[in-house]
N, C-alpha and C positions, 0 to 999 in steps of 0.2 A: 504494500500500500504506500501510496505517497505520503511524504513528510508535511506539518506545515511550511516548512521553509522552501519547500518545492513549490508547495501552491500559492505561496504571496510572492513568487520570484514577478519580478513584471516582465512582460510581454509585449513585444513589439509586433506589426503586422507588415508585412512588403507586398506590395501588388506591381506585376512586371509587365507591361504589355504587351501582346505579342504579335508577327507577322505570319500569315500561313498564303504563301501564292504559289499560282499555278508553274509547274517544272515537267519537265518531263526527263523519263530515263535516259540511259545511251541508247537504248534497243527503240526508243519513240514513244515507249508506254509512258499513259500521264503519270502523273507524282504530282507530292506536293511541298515544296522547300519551306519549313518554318523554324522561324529563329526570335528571337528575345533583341531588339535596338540597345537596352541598357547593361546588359551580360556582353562585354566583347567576346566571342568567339562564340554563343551559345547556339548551334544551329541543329537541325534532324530533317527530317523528310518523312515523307510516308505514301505510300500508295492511294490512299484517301486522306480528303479533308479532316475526316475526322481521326484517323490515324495517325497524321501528322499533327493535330493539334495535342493529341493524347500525347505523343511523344515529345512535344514541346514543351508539354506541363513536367512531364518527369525531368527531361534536360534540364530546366530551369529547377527544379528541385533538386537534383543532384548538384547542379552546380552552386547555389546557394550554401547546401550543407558542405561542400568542401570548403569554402568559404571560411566559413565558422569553427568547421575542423582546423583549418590554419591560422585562426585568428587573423583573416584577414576580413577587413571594412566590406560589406554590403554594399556597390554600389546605388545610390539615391538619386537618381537625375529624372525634372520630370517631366522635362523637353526629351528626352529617350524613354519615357513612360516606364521611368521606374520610380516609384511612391513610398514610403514608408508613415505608418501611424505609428504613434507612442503609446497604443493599445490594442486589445485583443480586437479583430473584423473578420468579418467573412466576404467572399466576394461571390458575386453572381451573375453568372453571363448566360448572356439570354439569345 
């Protein structure tokens, strides 16, 4: 079970937003190239729209928690649609 001290640690929220456009393979089959503007490097693809945005959500999840595994800064830019609150949020895309 959690600690108190676990559950009054505070909580930040980051919201990253993302790009999913049309790409195609080498072979000519569609794709879809999607990448994070405020993560340099953060990119994936996927065979569908919704494939590639699934896998952009993890990319951006994965690279966040390296982040923080290296004690490195989150970047916050929101001209590259990256946000951060100084509290717990939920986001939802419609």
């Amino acid at each position: 079970m959690d600690t108190k001290a676990e559950w009054s640690a505070p909580v930040k929220s980051y919201v990253f937003q993302v790009v999913v456009e049309d790409d195609a393979m080498e072979t000519g089959e569609k794709a879809y190239h999607a990448y994070c503007p405020a993560l340099k490097g953060c990119h994936t693809w996927g065979r569908t729209y919704d494939e590639a945005l699934a896998n952009v959500r993890e990319a951006v999840e994965l690279y966040v928690e390296d982040l923080r595994e290296s004690g490195s800064r989150i970047p916050v830019d929101p001209e590259l649609g990256g946000l951060e609150w100084p509290t717990p949020a939920v986001a939802v895309n419609l």
